[in-house]
C-alpha positions as CSV (number, residue, x, y, z in Angstrom):
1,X,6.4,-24.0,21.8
2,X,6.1,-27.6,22.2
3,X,6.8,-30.7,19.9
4,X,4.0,-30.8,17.3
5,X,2.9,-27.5,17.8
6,X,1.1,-25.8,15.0
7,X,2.1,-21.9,14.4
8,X,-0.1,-20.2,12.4
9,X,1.1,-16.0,11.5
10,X,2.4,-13.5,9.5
11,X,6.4,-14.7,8.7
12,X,8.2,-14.7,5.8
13,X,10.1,-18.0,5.5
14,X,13.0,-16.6,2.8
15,X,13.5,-13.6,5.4
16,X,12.5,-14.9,8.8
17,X,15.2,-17.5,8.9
18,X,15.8,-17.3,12.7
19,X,11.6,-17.9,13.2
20,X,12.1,-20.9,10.6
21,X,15.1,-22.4,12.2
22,X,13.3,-22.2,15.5
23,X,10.6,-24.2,14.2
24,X,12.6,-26.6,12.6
25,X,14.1,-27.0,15.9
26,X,11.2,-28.1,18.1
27,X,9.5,-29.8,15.5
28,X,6.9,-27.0,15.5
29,X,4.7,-26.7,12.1
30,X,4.4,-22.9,10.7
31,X,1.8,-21.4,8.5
32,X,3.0,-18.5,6.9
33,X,0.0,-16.1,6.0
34,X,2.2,-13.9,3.8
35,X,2.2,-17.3,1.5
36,X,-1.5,-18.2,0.9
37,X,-1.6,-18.5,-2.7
38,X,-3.6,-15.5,-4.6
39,X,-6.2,-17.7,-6.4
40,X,-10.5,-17.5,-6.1
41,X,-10.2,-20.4,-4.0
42,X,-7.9,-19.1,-1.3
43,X,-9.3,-15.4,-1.1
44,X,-11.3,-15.8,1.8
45,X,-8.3,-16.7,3.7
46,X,-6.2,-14.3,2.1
47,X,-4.9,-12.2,5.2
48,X,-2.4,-9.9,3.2
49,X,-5.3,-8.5,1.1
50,X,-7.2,-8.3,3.7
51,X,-4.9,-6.0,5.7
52,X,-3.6,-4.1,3.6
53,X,-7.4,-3.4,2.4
54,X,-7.3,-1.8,6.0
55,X,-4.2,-0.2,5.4
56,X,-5.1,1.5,2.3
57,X,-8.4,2.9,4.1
58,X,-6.5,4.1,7.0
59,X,-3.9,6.0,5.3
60,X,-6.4,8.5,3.9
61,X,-7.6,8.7,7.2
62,X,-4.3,9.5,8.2
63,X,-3.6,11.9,5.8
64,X,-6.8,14.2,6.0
65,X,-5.9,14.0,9.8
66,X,-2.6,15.5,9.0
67,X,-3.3,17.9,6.1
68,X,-5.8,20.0,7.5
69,X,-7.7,21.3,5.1
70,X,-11.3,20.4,3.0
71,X,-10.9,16.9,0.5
72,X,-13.8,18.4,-1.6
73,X,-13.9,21.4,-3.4
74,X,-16.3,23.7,-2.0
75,X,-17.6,27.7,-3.3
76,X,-18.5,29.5,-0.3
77,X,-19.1,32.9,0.3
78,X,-16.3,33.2,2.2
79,X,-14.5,32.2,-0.9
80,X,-13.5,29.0,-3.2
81,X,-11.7,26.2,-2.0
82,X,-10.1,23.9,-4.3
83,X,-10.5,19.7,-4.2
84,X,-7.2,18.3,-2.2
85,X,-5.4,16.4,-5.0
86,X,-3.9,13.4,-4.3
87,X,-1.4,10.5,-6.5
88,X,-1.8,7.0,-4.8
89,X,1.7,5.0,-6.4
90,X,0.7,1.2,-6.2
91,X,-2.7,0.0,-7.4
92,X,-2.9,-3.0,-5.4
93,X,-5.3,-3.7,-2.9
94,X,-4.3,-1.2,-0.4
95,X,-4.4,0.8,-3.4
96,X,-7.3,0.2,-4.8
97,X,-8.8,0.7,-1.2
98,X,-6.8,4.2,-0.6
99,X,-8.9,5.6,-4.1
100,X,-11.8,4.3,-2.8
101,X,-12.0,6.3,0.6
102,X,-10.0,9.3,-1.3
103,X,-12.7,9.9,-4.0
104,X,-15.5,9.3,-1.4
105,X,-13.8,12.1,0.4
106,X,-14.3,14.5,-2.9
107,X,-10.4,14.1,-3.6
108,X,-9.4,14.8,-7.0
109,X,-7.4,11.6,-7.2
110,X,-4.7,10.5,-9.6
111,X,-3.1,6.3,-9.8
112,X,-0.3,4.9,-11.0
113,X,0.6,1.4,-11.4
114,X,3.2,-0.8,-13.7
115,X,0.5,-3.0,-14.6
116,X,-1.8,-1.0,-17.5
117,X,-4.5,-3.9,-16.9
118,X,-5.4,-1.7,-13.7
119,X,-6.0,1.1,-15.7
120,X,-9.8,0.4,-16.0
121,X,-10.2,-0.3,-12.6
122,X,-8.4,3.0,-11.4
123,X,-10.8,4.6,-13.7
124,X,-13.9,2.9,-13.1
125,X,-13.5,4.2,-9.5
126,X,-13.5,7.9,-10.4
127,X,-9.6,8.3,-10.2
128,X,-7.4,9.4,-13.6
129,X,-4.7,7.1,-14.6
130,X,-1.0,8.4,-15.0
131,X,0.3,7.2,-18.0
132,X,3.7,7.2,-19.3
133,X,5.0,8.4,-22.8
134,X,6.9,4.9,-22.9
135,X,6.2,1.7,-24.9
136,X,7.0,-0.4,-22.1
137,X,4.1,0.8,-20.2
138,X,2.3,-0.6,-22.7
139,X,3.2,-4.2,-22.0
140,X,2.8,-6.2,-19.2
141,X,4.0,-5.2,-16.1
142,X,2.4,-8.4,-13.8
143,X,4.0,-11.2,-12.4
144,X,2.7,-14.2,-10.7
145,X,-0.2,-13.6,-8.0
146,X,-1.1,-10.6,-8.7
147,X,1.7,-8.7,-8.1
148,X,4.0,-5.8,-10.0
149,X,7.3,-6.9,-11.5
150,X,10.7,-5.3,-10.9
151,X,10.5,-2.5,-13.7
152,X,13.4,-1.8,-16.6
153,X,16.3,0.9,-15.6
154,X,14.7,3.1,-18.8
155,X,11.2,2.4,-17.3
156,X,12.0,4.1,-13.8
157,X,13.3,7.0,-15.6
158,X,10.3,7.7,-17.1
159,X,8.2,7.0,-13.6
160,X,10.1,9.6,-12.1
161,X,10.6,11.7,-14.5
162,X,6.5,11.7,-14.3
163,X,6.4,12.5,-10.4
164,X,8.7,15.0,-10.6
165,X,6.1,16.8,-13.1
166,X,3.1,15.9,-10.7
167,X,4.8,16.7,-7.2
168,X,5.0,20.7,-7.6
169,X,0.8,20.6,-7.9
170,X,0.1,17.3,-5.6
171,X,-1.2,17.8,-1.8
172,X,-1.1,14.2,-0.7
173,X,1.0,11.2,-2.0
174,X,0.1,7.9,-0.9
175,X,2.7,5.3,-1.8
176,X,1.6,1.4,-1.9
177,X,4.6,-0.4,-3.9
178,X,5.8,-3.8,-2.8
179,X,6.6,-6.6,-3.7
180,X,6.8,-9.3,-1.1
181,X,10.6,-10.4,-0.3
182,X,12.0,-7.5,-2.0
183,X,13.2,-4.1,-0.4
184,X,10.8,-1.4,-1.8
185,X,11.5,0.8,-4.7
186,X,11.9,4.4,-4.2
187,X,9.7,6.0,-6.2
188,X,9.0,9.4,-4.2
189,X,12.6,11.3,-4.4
190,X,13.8,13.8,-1.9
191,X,13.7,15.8,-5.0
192,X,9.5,15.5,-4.7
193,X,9.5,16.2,-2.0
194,X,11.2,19.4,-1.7
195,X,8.9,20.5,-4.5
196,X,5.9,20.1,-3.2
197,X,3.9,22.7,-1.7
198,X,4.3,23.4,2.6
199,X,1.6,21.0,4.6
200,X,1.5,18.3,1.8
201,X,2.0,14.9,3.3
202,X,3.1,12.0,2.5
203,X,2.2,8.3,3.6
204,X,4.0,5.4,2.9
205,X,2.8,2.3,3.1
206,X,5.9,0.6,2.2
207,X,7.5,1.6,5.3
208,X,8.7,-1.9,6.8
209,X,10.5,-2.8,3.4
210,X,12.7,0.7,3.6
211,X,9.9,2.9,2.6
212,X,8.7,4.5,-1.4
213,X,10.0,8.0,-0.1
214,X,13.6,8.2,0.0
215,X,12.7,10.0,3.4
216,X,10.7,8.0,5.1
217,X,12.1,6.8,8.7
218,X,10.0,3.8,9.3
219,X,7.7,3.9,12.1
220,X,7.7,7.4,12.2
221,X,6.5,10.7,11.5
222,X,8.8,13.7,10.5
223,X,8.3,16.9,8.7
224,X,10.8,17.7,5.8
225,X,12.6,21.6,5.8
226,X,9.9,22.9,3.7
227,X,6.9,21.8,5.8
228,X,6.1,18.3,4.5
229,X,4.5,15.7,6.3
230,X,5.9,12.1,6.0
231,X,4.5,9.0,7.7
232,X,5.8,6.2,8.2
233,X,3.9,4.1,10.6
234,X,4.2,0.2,10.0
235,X,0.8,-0.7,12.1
236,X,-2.2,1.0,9.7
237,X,-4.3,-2.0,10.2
238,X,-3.3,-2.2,14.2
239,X,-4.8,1.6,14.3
240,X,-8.0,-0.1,13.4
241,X,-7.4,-3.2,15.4
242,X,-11.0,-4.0,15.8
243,X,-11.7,-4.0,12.5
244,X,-8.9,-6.1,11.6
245,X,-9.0,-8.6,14.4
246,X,-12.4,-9.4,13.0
247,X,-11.1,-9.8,9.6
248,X,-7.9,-11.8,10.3
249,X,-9.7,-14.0,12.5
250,X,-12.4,-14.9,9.6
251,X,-9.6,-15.5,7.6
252,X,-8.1,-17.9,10.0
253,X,-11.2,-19.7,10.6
254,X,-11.6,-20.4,6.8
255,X,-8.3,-21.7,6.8
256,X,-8.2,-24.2,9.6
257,X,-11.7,-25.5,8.2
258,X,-10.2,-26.0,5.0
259,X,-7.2,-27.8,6.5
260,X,-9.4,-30.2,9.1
261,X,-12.4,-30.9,6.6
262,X,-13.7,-33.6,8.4
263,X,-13.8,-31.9,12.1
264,X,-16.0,-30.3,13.7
Protein backbone atom coordinates (compact mmCIF):
# COMPACT_ATOMS: atom_id res chain seq x y z
CA UNK A 1 0.00 0.00 0.00
CA UNK A 2 1.26 3.38 -0.46
CA UNK A 3 2.56 6.10 1.97
CA UNK A 4 -0.57 7.63 3.78
CA UNK A 5 -2.70 4.95 3.01
CA UNK A 6 -5.62 4.36 5.17
CA UNK A 7 -6.49 0.41 6.04
CA UNK A 8 -9.56 -0.05 7.34
CA UNK A 9 -10.31 -4.33 8.50
CA UNK A 10 -10.70 -6.95 10.77
CA UNK A 11 -6.88 -7.30 12.63
CA UNK A 12 -5.94 -7.63 15.93
CA UNK A 13 -3.07 -5.32 16.68
CA UNK A 14 -1.69 -7.51 20.10
CA UNK A 15 -1.83 -10.66 17.63
CA UNK A 16 -1.34 -9.44 14.11
CA UNK A 17 2.13 -8.08 14.76
CA UNK A 18 3.47 -8.85 11.23
CA UNK A 19 0.14 -6.81 9.61
CA UNK A 20 1.07 -3.91 12.30
CA UNK A 21 4.75 -3.86 11.57
CA UNK A 22 3.82 -3.70 7.93
CA UNK A 23 2.00 -0.70 8.47
CA UNK A 24 4.34 0.92 10.52
CA UNK A 25 6.58 0.34 7.80
CA UNK A 26 4.97 2.21 4.85
CA UNK A 27 3.54 4.75 6.94
CA UNK A 28 0.13 3.14 6.24
CA UNK A 29 -2.81 4.08 8.94
CA UNK A 30 -4.85 0.86 10.17
CA UNK A 31 -8.33 0.70 11.62
CA UNK A 32 -8.85 -2.29 13.51
CA UNK A 33 -12.60 -3.29 13.53
CA UNK A 34 -12.07 -5.88 16.22
CA UNK A 35 -11.32 -2.57 18.43
CA UNK A 36 -14.40 -0.25 18.05
CA UNK A 37 -15.16 0.42 21.52
CA UNK A 38 -18.60 -1.35 22.85
CA UNK A 39 -20.49 1.86 23.92
CA UNK A 40 -24.26 3.23 22.47
CA UNK A 41 -22.42 5.55 20.60
CA UNK A 42 -20.22 3.29 18.50
CA UNK A 43 -22.91 0.35 17.95
CA UNK A 44 -23.81 1.21 14.62
CA UNK A 45 -20.30 0.74 13.66
CA UNK A 46 -19.83 -2.18 15.67
CA UNK A 47 -18.72 -4.83 13.05
CA UNK A 48 -17.87 -7.82 15.59
CA UNK A 49 -21.55 -7.71 16.83
CA UNK A 50 -22.65 -7.45 13.90
CA UNK A 51 -21.07 -10.63 12.52
CA UNK A 52 -21.14 -12.65 14.87
CA UNK A 53 -25.08 -11.78 15.09
CA UNK A 54 -24.80 -13.55 11.61
CA UNK A 55 -22.80 -16.15 12.99
CA UNK A 56 -25.05 -17.08 15.75
CA UNK A 57 -28.05 -17.35 13.14
CA UNK A 58 -26.16 -19.46 10.83
CA UNK A 59 -24.99 -21.96 13.12
CA UNK A 60 -28.56 -23.14 13.76
CA UNK A 61 -28.89 -23.22 10.30
CA UNK A 62 -26.06 -25.31 10.22
CA UNK A 63 -26.98 -27.61 12.61
CA UNK A 64 -30.71 -28.48 11.66
CA UNK A 65 -28.89 -29.03 8.19
CA UNK A 66 -26.75 -31.61 9.77
CA UNK A 67 -29.01 -33.21 12.43
CA UNK A 68 -31.70 -34.34 10.41
CA UNK A 69 -34.52 -34.60 12.20
CA UNK A 70 -37.79 -32.15 13.27
CA UNK A 71 -36.69 -28.86 15.84
CA UNK A 72 -40.35 -28.92 17.11
CA UNK A 73 -42.02 -31.42 18.84
CA UNK A 74 -44.79 -32.75 16.78
CA UNK A 75 -47.86 -35.82 17.71
CA UNK A 76 -48.57 -37.38 14.56
CA UNK A 77 -50.33 -40.35 13.81
CA UNK A 78 -47.47 -41.90 12.75
CA UNK A 79 -46.22 -41.39 16.15
CA UNK A 80 -44.70 -38.61 18.68
CA UNK A 81 -41.64 -36.82 17.98
CA UNK A 82 -39.86 -35.12 20.64
CA UNK A 83 -38.60 -31.06 20.47
CA UNK A 84 -34.66 -31.30 19.42
CA UNK A 85 -32.96 -30.00 22.60
CA UNK A 86 -30.27 -27.80 22.37
CA UNK A 87 -27.39 -25.94 25.11
CA UNK A 88 -26.03 -22.75 23.42
CA UNK A 89 -22.48 -22.10 25.83
CA UNK A 90 -21.81 -18.21 25.38
CA UNK A 91 -24.63 -15.68 25.70
CA UNK A 92 -23.16 -13.02 23.75
CA UNK A 93 -24.42 -11.71 20.70
CA UNK A 94 -23.84 -14.72 18.51
CA UNK A 95 -25.49 -16.20 21.35
CA UNK A 96 -28.21 -14.40 22.00
CA UNK A 97 -28.80 -14.65 18.09
CA UNK A 98 -28.26 -18.63 18.04
CA UNK A 99 -31.59 -18.81 20.85
CA UNK A 100 -33.31 -16.58 18.81
CA UNK A 101 -33.42 -18.73 15.56
CA UNK A 102 -33.29 -22.04 17.84
CA UNK A 103 -36.61 -21.25 19.78
CA UNK A 104 -38.21 -19.89 16.55
CA UNK A 105 -37.38 -23.31 15.20
CA UNK A 106 -39.53 -24.98 18.25
CA UNK A 107 -36.12 -26.04 19.93
CA UNK A 108 -36.32 -26.79 23.53
CA UNK A 109 -33.34 -24.54 24.25
CA UNK A 110 -31.12 -24.33 27.29
CA UNK A 111 -28.06 -21.07 27.91
CA UNK A 112 -25.33 -20.71 29.73
CA UNK A 113 -23.22 -17.90 30.48
CA UNK A 114 -20.65 -16.57 33.37
CA UNK A 115 -22.37 -13.47 33.54
CA UNK A 116 -25.89 -14.15 35.67
CA UNK A 117 -27.02 -10.47 34.43
CA UNK A 118 -27.88 -12.42 31.08
CA UNK A 119 -29.97 -14.63 32.87
CA UNK A 120 -33.16 -12.52 32.17
CA UNK A 121 -32.36 -12.03 28.75
CA UNK A 122 -31.81 -15.87 28.11
CA UNK A 123 -35.16 -16.14 29.62
CA UNK A 124 -37.11 -13.45 28.27
CA UNK A 125 -36.35 -15.17 24.92
CA UNK A 126 -38.08 -18.51 25.78
CA UNK A 127 -34.74 -20.35 26.53
CA UNK A 128 -34.00 -21.91 30.40
CA UNK A 129 -30.98 -20.77 32.14
CA UNK A 130 -28.27 -23.29 33.49
CA UNK A 131 -27.42 -22.36 36.69
CA UNK A 132 -24.70 -23.57 38.82
CA UNK A 133 -24.87 -24.82 42.51
CA UNK A 134 -21.85 -22.35 43.10
CA UNK A 135 -21.67 -18.94 44.93
CA UNK A 136 -19.42 -17.63 42.46
CA UNK A 137 -21.97 -17.74 39.82
CA UNK A 138 -23.66 -15.49 41.74
CA UNK A 139 -21.26 -12.70 41.38
CA UNK A 140 -20.16 -10.90 38.56
CA UNK A 141 -18.76 -12.59 35.86
CA UNK A 142 -18.31 -9.34 33.27
CA UNK A 143 -15.44 -7.50 32.36
CA UNK A 144 -15.03 -4.41 30.39
CA UNK A 145 -17.24 -4.10 27.03
CA UNK A 146 -19.32 -6.41 27.44
CA UNK A 147 -17.49 -9.29 27.55
CA UNK A 148 -17.04 -12.64 29.96
CA UNK A 149 -14.08 -12.81 32.34
CA UNK A 150 -11.53 -15.65 32.64
CA UNK A 151 -13.43 -17.87 35.22
CA UNK A 152 -11.92 -19.33 38.79
CA UNK A 153 -10.19 -23.01 38.60
CA UNK A 154 -13.18 -24.13 41.28
CA UNK A 155 -15.65 -22.23 38.85
CA UNK A 156 -14.81 -24.41 35.72
CA UNK A 157 -15.18 -27.51 37.74
CA UNK A 158 -18.48 -26.77 38.40
CA UNK A 159 -19.21 -25.70 34.49
CA UNK A 160 -18.21 -28.91 33.53
CA UNK A 161 -19.18 -30.83 36.00
CA UNK A 162 -22.73 -29.26 34.69
CA UNK A 163 -22.23 -30.35 30.88
CA UNK A 164 -21.19 -33.54 31.67
CA UNK A 165 -24.88 -33.93 33.46
CA UNK A 166 -26.63 -32.18 30.35
CA UNK A 167 -24.58 -33.88 27.41
CA UNK A 168 -26.09 -37.64 27.75
CA UNK A 169 -29.81 -35.95 27.00
CA UNK A 170 -28.60 -32.85 24.58
CA UNK A 171 -28.97 -33.20 20.59
CA UNK A 172 -27.29 -30.01 19.61
CA UNK A 173 -24.50 -27.89 21.40
CA UNK A 174 -23.76 -24.67 20.14
CA UNK A 175 -20.61 -23.16 21.73
CA UNK A 176 -20.03 -19.21 21.54
CA UNK A 177 -17.14 -18.43 24.22
CA UNK A 178 -14.47 -15.98 23.52
CA UNK A 179 -12.89 -13.59 24.57
CA UNK A 180 -11.04 -11.39 22.13
CA UNK A 181 -7.01 -11.99 22.35
CA UNK A 182 -7.32 -14.93 24.36
CA UNK A 183 -7.25 -18.76 23.13
CA UNK A 184 -10.79 -20.16 23.79
CA UNK A 185 -11.73 -22.12 26.84
CA UNK A 186 -12.66 -25.60 26.40
CA UNK A 187 -15.73 -26.10 27.72
CA UNK A 188 -17.22 -29.09 25.61
CA UNK A 189 -14.79 -32.27 26.72
CA UNK A 190 -14.15 -35.23 24.60
CA UNK A 191 -15.78 -36.69 27.55
CA UNK A 192 -19.30 -34.86 26.23
CA UNK A 193 -18.90 -35.79 23.65
CA UNK A 194 -18.65 -39.42 23.75
CA UNK A 195 -21.77 -39.22 25.83
CA UNK A 196 -23.97 -37.87 23.78
CA UNK A 197 -26.44 -39.66 21.76
CA UNK A 198 -25.24 -40.87 17.72
CA UNK A 199 -26.22 -37.84 15.13
CA UNK A 200 -25.99 -35.02 17.85
CA UNK A 201 -23.75 -32.21 16.52
CA UNK A 202 -21.88 -29.94 17.64
CA UNK A 203 -20.89 -26.25 16.36
CA UNK A 204 -18.31 -24.29 17.47
CA UNK A 205 -18.09 -20.92 17.05
CA UNK A 206 -14.90 -20.48 18.74
CA UNK A 207 -13.15 -22.37 16.08
CA UNK A 208 -10.32 -19.72 15.01
CA UNK A 209 -9.25 -19.24 18.76
CA UNK A 210 -8.64 -23.31 19.06
CA UNK A 211 -12.21 -24.16 19.34
CA UNK A 212 -14.87 -24.80 22.87
CA UNK A 213 -14.78 -28.61 21.95
CA UNK A 214 -11.66 -30.16 22.73
CA UNK A 215 -12.36 -31.87 19.26
CA UNK A 216 -12.94 -29.41 17.11
CA UNK A 217 -10.30 -29.22 13.99
CA UNK A 218 -10.85 -25.67 12.85
CA UNK A 219 -12.27 -25.15 9.53
CA UNK A 220 -13.60 -28.40 9.48
CA UNK A 221 -16.15 -30.97 9.82
CA UNK A 222 -15.54 -34.41 11.35
CA UNK A 223 -17.70 -37.04 12.94
CA UNK A 224 -16.48 -38.39 16.37
CA UNK A 225 -16.42 -42.74 16.85
CA UNK A 226 -19.89 -42.64 18.17
CA UNK A 227 -21.59 -40.70 15.41
CA UNK A 228 -21.17 -37.08 16.46
CA UNK A 229 -21.19 -34.21 14.28
CA UNK A 230 -18.59 -31.47 14.97
CA UNK A 231 -18.15 -28.19 12.95
CA UNK A 232 -15.76 -26.18 12.87
CA UNK A 233 -16.02 -23.74 10.09
CA UNK A 234 -14.35 -20.23 10.74
CA UNK A 235 -16.56 -18.31 7.82
CA UNK A 236 -20.44 -18.50 9.33
CA UNK A 237 -20.94 -14.97 8.29
CA UNK A 238 -19.08 -15.59 4.70
CA UNK A 239 -21.87 -18.53 4.19
CA UNK A 240 -24.24 -15.63 4.29
CA UNK A 241 -22.04 -13.16 2.48
CA UNK A 242 -24.83 -11.15 1.15
CA UNK A 243 -26.18 -10.54 4.21
CA UNK A 244 -23.11 -9.65 5.78
CA UNK A 245 -21.53 -7.59 3.09
CA UNK A 246 -24.59 -5.39 3.50
CA UNK A 247 -24.10 -5.20 7.18
CA UNK A 248 -20.31 -4.57 7.28
CA UNK A 249 -20.46 -2.16 4.77
CA UNK A 250 -23.21 0.02 6.81
CA UNK A 251 -20.94 -0.28 9.47
CA UNK A 252 -18.08 1.12 7.58
CA UNK A 253 -20.05 3.88 6.22
CA UNK A 254 -21.01 5.03 9.80
CA UNK A 255 -17.60 4.96 10.64
CA UNK A 256 -15.86 6.95 7.98
CA UNK A 257 -18.80 9.62 8.41
CA UNK A 258 -17.99 9.79 11.89
CA UNK A 259 -14.20 10.19 11.25
CA UNK A 260 -14.61 12.93 8.23
CA UNK A 261 -17.56 15.02 9.80
CA UNK A 262 -17.21 17.84 7.77
CA UNK A 263 -17.14 15.97 4.14
CA UNK A 264 -19.38 15.12 2.05
Amino acid sequence: MSKGSVCVSFFQPTIDLEKVNAMAKNEVTGLSMHLVPRTTLAQKMDALSSMANIAGYRAVIEASNNYGRFFTGQVTAAGKIPPAKILIIGAGVAGLAAIGAATSLGAQVYAFDVRPEVAEQIESMGAEFVFLDFDESQTDGSESGGYAAPSSPEFREKQLEKFTQLAPNIDIVITTALIPGREAPKLWLESMVLSMRSGSVVIDLAAERGGNCELTVPDQKIVSNNGVTIIGYTDFPSRMAAQSSELYSTNIRHMISDLTPEKD
